[in-house]
C-alpha positions, -999 to +999 in steps of 0.1 A: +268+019-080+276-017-090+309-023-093+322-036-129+347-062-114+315-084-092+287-079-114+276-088-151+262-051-156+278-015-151+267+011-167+252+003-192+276-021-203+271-060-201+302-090-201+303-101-231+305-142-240+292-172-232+278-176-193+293-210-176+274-236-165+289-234-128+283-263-106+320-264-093+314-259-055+347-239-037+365-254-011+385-246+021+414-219+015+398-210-019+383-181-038+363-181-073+372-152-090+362-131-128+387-141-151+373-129-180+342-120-194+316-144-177+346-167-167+357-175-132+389-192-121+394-208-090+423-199-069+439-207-038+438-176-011+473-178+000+486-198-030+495-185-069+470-164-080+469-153-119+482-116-130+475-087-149+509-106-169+489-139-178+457-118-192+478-097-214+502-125-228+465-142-239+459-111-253+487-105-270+491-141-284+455-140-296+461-107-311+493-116-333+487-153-339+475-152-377+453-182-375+447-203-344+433-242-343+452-251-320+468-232-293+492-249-261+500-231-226+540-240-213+537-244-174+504-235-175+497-234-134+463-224-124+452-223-163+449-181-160+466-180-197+451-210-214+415-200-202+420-168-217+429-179-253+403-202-250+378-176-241+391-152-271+391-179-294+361-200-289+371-226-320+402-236-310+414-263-296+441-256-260+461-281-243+486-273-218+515-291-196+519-278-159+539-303-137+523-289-100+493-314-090+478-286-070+474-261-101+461-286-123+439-296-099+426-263-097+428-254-133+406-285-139+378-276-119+382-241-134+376-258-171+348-272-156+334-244-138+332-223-175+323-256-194+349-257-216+359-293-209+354-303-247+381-280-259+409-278-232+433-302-224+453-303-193+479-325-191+502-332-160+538-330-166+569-311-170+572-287-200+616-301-201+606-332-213+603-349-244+576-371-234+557-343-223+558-322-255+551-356-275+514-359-258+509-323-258+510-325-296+492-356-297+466-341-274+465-311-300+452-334-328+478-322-353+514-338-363+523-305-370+523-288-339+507-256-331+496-221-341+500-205-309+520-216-281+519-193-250+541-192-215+546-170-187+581-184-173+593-179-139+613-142-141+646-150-109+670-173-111+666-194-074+689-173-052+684-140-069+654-136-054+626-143-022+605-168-026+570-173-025+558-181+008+535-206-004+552-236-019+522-238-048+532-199-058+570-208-059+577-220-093+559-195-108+582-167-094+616-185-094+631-211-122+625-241-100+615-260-133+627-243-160+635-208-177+628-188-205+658-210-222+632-244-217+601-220-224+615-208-262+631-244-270+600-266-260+578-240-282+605-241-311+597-276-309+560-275-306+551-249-332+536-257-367+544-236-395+537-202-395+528-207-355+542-179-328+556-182-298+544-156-271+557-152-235+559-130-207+590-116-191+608-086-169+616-057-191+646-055-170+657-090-186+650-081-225+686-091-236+683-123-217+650-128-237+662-122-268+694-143-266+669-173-260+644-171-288+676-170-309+692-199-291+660-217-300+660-204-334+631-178-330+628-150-345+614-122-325+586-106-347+576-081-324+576-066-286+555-044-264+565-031-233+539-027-205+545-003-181+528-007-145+525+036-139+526+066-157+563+080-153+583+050-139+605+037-163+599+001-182+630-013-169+622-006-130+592-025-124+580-031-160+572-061-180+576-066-217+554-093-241+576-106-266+559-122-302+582-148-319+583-174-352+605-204-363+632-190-380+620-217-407+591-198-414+610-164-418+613-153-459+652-152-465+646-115-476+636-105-439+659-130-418+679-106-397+651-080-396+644-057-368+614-068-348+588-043-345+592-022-312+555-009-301+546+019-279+542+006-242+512-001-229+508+020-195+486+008-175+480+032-148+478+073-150+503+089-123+475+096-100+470+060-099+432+061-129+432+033-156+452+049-183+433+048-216+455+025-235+450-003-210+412+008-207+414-001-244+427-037-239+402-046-211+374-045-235+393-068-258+391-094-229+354-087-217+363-063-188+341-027-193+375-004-199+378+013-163+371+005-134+351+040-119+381+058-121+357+085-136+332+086-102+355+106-083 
């Protein structure tokens, strides 16, 4: 039986998408690995690698963002999330800032690998400064700003928790370079009318959340908890995705509204089969919606 994760067939089922042009060869201490759909990214063996986290805040950003030109990724590291959105939305136009030469490096070649070169921009720099934001938006093509604006921040303060043992996978897990503070105010500030902000964070760190899309003046539209397996509460090992707007663009007659609270999103039964929900999702991001949980 082929197996749906290492082949373009299972099933009956086929990925769906456009098929990349390849040519990127792999080098030492690196793996080439599905993405989404036909998509590849490459990745360092022992380095950052991209998470079931990065897939699902491209998914949820693609889902809620109204209408999407032009989308930009916030720390962007290996490109896992910008990829994505540009996968799911084939006309629009994704820059992104990561500041680590290494991931951009390999997010590059990625862009390259999938032939989408045309459309994504990766810029080099540090998502905390005001030169950086100012080409981002250049690089998007529109004084306005954005219509999506996606990030995955770090989740521990440095000290609150170990590090990664590779230097590359560090500032994704710790707030080395920023936190979800400089994540909410640099998309305040990139957003164009009518945009959303999505991100990524610890369900166990929800207040903390919320306290900075309001700092930034964001209004949280709406939040989904994703739950990792069946039966362990969101708040142990959970993560929640978090859907937010300029306060700006909020009608008076809302402002101070509660934010839609969905259903989590489970993602694995108790005896450890694809739950249905996430089965669901995986087809929304060219992944056939288990993976042979059913072949006992």
């Amino acid at each position: 039986m082929a197996d749906p994760t290492t082949s373009d067939r299972y099933r009956g089922w086929t990925r769906p998408g456009p098929v990349p042009p390849g040519g990127v060869a792999l080098e030492e201490g690196e793996t080439l690995d599905w993405l989404l759909g036909h998509w590849r990214i490459f990745q360092l063996t022992r380095g950052h690698r991209f998470s079931t986290d990065d897939v699902l805040c491209a998914w949820y950003g693609t889902s809620w963002a109204p209408r999407v030109e032009r989308a930009c990724d916030l720390g962007s590291g290996i490109g896992s999330v910008a990829l994505c959105v540009a996968w799911r939305l084939p006309a629009a136009r994704v820059v992104t800032i990561e500041a680590q030469e290494q991931s951009l490096r390999l997010a590059e070649r990625s862009v390259r690998y999938n032939g989408a070169q045309d459309r994504v921009t990766l810029l080099h720099g540090d998502l905390r400064d005001a030169e950086a934001r100012a080409r981002a938006r250049a690089a998007g093509g529109d004084a306005r700003g954005f219509d999506l604006v996606t990030g995955t921040p770090p989740y521990w303060p440095v000290g609150s928790a170990l590090p990664a043992q590779h230097p590359q996978a560090v500032p994704a897990r710790l707030e080395v370079r920023g936190d979800i503070n400089d994540y909410a105010r640099a998309a305040a500030e990139l957003l164009a009318p009518g945009g959303v902000f999505v991100c990524v964070h610890q369900a166990s760190q929800d207040a903390r959340v919320r306290r900075a899309l309001a700092d930034a003046d964001l209004v949280l539209v709406r939040t989904r908890g994703v739950c990792f397996k069946e039966g362990v509460p969101l708040e142990e090992s959970g993560i929640a995705l978090y859907c937010a707007t300029r306060r700006a663009d909020v009608p008076r007659a809302f402002d101070g509204a509660r934010p839609v609270v969905e259903p989590p999103l489970c993602v694995r039964r108790a005896d450890g089969s694809t739950h249905p929900e996430i089965a669901a999702v995986r087809l929304g991001y060219g992944f056939p919606p288990g993976v042979a949980d059913d072949e006992g």
